[in-house]
C-alpha positions as CSV (number, residue, x, y, z in Angstrom):
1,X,0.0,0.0,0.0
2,X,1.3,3.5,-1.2
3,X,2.1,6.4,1.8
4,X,0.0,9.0,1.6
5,X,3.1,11.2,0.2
6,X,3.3,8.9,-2.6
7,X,-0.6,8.5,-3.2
8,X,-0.3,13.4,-3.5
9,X,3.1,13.0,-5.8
10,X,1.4,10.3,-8.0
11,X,-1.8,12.5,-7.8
12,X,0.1,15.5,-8.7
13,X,1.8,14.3,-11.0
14,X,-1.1,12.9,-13.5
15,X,-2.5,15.9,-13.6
16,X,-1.8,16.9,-17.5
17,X,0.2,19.9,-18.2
18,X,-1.4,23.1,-18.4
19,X,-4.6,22.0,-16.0
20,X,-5.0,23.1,-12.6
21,X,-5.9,21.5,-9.1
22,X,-6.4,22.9,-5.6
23,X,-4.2,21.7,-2.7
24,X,-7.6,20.5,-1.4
25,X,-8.7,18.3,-4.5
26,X,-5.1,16.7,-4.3
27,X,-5.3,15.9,-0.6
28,X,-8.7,14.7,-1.2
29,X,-8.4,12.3,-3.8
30,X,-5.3,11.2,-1.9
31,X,-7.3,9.8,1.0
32,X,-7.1,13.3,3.1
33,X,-9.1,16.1,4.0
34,X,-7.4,17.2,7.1
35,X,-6.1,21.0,7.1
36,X,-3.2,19.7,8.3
37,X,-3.3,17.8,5.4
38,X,-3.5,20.6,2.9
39,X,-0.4,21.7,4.4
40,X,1.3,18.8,4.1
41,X,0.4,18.9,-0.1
42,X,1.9,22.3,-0.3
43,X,5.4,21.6,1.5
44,X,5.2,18.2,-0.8
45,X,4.7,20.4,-3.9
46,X,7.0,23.2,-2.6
47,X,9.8,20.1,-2.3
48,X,8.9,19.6,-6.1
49,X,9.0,22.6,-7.6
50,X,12.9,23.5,-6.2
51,X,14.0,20.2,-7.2
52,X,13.1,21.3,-10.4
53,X,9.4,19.4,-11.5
54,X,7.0,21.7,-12.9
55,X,3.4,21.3,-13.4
């Protein structure tokens, strides 16, 4: 069974290029809906986005 990490990257990362999602939907359709959730989205896509992945 994936992590919940893995379950937001492999979220994030099918959605196509050009499209947009909230933090929210991400966490969501990852299995969370915690506000500390949502958090935990953003410093996973923050992490992304300097090691150089763009959406």
């Amino acid at each position: 069974m994936k992590t919940f990490s893995k379950r937001v990257i492999a979220c994030a990362l099918s959605i196509p290029r050009g499209c947009v999602s909230t933090y929210g939907r991400i966490a969501h359709a990852s299995g969370g809906s915690d506000p500390v959730v949502l958090f935990f989205c953003f410093e996973i896509f923050h992490f992304l986005m300097k090691d150089g992945r763009h959406f």
